[in-house]
N, C-alpha and C positions, 0 to 999 in steps of 0.2 A: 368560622365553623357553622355547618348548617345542621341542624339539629331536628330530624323529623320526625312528628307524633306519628306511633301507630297501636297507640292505647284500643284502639277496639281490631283495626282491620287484621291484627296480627291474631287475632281469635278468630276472625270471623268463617261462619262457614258457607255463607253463600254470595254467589260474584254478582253480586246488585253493582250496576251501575257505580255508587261512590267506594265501593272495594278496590274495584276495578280501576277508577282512576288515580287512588294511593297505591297501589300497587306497581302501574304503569311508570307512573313519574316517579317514584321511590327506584325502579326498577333502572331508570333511564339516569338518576343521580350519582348512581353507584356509590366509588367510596367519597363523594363528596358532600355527605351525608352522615351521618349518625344515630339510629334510633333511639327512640326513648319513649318512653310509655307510662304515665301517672297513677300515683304520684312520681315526680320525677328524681332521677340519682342521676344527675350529674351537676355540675358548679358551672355556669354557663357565664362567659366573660361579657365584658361593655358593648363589644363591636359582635360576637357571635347573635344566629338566629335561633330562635324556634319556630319550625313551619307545621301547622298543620290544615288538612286537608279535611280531619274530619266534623262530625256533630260533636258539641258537647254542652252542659248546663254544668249550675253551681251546684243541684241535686246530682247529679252523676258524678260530676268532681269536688266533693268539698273542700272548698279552702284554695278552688279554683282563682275565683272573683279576687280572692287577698294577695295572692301569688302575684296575678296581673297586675295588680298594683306597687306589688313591691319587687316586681324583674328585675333581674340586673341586666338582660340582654336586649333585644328585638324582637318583636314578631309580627308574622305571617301568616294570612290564612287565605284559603281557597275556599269562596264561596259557591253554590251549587245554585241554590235557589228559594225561594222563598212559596212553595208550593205550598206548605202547610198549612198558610197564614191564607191562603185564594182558595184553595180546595179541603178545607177543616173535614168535612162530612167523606170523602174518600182515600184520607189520608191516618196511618197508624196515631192513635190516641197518643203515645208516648211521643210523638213528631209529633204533633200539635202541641201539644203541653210545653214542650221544649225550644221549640224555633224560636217564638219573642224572647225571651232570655237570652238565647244562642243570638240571635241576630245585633240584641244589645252588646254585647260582651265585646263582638267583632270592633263598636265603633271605639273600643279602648286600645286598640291593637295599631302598629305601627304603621303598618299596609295589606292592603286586600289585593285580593285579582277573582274575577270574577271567573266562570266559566263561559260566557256571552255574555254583550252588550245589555243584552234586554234583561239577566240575573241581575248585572251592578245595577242598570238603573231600580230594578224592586228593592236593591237592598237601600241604596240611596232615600229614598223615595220612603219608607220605613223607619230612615233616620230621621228623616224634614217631618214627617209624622208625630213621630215621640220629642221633638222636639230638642234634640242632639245637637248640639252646637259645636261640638268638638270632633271630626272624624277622619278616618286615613283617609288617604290616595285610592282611589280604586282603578286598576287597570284591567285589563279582559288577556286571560292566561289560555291561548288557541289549544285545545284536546285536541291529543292524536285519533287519528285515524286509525291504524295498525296496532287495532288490539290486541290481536295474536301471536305478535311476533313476527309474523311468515312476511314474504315478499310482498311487494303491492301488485294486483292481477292487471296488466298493462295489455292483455289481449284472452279478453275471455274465450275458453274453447264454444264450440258451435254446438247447441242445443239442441235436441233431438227428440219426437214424441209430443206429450201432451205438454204445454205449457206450463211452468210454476209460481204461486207468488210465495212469498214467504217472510211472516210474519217475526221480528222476537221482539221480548220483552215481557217484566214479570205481568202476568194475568190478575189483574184487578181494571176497575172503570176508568182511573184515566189514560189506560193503555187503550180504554176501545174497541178492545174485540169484540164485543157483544153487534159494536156498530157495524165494524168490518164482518164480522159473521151474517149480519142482516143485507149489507151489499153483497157479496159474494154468493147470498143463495138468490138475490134477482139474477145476475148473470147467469146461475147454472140453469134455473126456471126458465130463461130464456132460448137455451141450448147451448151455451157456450160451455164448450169441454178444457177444464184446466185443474190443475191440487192448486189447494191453498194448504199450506203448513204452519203451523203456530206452534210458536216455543217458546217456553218459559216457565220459570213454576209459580205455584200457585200462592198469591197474600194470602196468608190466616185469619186477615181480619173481611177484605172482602171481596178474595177471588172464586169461593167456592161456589157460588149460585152461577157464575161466568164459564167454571170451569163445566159445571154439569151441565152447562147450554150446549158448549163445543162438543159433549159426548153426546149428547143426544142429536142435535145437528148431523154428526158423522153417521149415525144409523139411516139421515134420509140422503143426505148426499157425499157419498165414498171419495169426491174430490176434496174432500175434509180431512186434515192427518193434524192430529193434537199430539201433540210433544209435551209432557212436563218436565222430562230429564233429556235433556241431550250434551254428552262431553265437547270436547272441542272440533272432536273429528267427524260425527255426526252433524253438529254443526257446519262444519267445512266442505262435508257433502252437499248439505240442504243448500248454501251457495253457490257451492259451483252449478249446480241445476236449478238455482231459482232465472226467472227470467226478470223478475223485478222483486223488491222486497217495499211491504206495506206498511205505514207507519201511520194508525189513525188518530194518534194519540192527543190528547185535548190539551196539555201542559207540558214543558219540559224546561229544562235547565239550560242546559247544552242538545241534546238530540245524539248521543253517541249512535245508535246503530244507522242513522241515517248515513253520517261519514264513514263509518264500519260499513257501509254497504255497498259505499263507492270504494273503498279501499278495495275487496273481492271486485269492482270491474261492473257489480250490478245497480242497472237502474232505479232510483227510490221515487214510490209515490207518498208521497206526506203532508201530513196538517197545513193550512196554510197560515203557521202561528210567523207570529213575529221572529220568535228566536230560531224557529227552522231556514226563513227567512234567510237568516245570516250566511247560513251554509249552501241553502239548497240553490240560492238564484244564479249560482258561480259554475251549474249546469251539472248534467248527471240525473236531473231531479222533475217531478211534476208534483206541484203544488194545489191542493183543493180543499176547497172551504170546509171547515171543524164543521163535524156533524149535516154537513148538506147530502143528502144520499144520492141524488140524480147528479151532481159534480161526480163523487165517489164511483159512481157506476159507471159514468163516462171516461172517466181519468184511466179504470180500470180495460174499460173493454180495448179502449185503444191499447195501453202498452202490451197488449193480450195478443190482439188482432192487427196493428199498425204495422207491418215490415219496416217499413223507410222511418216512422217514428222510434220505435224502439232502436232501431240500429243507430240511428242519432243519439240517443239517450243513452247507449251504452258506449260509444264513441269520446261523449262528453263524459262520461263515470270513469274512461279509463285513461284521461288525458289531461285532466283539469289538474289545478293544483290543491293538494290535501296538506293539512299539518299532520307531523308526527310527534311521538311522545318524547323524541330526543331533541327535538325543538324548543318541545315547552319542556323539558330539563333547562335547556341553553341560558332561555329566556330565565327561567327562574334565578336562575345561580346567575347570572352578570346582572340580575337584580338585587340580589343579597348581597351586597355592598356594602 
């Protein structure tokens, strides 16, 4: 019996990134699953698991740390990333405070799977740190592509009009807009006619100064459209009309909208981080240096302007091979053994 936490994401009310992937893979388990949520009600046997996906501390769960010790089952968790601990000054106080804890906890647990190589090795790497002598398995658990359910776009229709790029992800600094908003007004400076879209909503702790950049921004240049609410289906518009989706982002876990973007059939330009790496170099993708603006500006003009370029890159986004979320079900469950 596999046993899945969804102590927070069954509250939650906004689809961040790690909602989104308990939700998928909970989604993708069906009945070979069982939820439960802490403190726990149920008797869990020798051979059953407990999986979870999400954050947790001894301050959020009391009597967490004692439980782990005294289980009578297995467990499982899906690690995300270790941003908090690299990026302290742009990342929610209550994540900072919480990950060293969370990330000790993990090395008590029976097996990990990472979200990318380069999460397990931080988390790894954290352990040899603190000097942890005892720790599971860590394997890398491939995220679906097909967030939305829908088919995969295997022949984008033909774009018409002014060119699009388009942006998501929540608005705070290491998503980077403020960077992408500073390249995009050299291109328009320059004459280059295209919208750029940005969606997401806004951190409370430090997206508001970002958000009032993008609205004043759009007063000088109308190829600017800021989105803080968009459903599914507005989203599914801004796709099908983007002609590449921008990813300037300085830090990531996994990189979900990067694969979400090849799923929809559109070309990604993105960070040239390590963990984007993983996904982007398997084609669909152009890759350029964190924070270099003249990369940025170039990377950009071309898939803007390049005919024979971007038809390549949209070629490779609709042909290469993506994982899906009933994969990493598969994968999980003939791991829980």
């Amino acid at each position: 019996m596999i046993y899945f936490d969804v102590t927070k994401s069954a509250e939650a009310r906004h689809r961040s990134g790690l909602t989104r992937v308990n939700a998928r893979l909970r989604e993708e388990l069906n009945h070979d699953a069982t939820d439960v949520r802490w403190p726990w009600q149920f008797s869990p046997r020798p051979g059953d698991w407990l999986f979870t996906t999400e954050l947790f501390s001894e301050t959020e769960r009391p009597g967490f740390a004692a439980w782990i010790d005294e289980r009578s089952c297995r467990l499982g968790a899906l690690f995300h990333d270790a941003i908090p601990l690299k990026l302290p000054h742009v990342t929610w106080p209550q994540s900072v405070a919480r990950h060293p804890g969370y990330m000790k906890l993990l090395a008590r647990f029976d097996r990990i799977w990472s979200v990318s190589e380069a999460s397990g090795r931080d988390l790894i790497d954290f352990w040899q740190w603190q000097g942890v002598e005892h720790v599971p398995t860590v394997d890398v658990l491939p995220l679906g592509a097909d967030f939305d359910r829908q088919p995969r776009v295997l022949k984008p229709a033909p774009r018409s009009g002014r060119p699009s790029l388009l942006c998501v992800g929540i608005v705070e600094p290491r998503k980077n807009q403020s960077f992408l908003l500073a390249v995009a007004a050299a291109l328009w400076t320059e004459g280059l006619a295209f919208d750029l879209h940005v969606v997401g909503r806004v951190n409370p702790h430090f997206g508001a100064p970002i958000a009032a950049e993008l609205k004043r921004a759009a007063e000088t240049f109308p190829g600017l459209h800021f989105h803080e609410a968009a459903d599914d289906l507005a989203l599914a518009d801004l796709y099908a009309g983007a002609r590449a989706t921008v990813f300037p982002t300085i830090a990531e876990g996994c990189g979900l909208p990067l694969l979400e973007s090849l799923w929809r059939g559109v070309p990604c330009v993105c960070s040239d981080l390590p963990v984007l790496r993983e996904n982007a170099e398997e084609g669909g993708c152009v890759l350029a240096t964190v924070n270099d603006r003249a990369a940025w500006i170039a990377a950009l003009r071309r898939v803007l302007t390049d005919e024979a370029a971007h038809r390549a890159l949209a070629t490779e986004a609709a042909t290469r091979r993506l994982p899906t979320w009933r994969e990493a079900a598969v994968m999980l469950r003939h791991s829980l053994v």
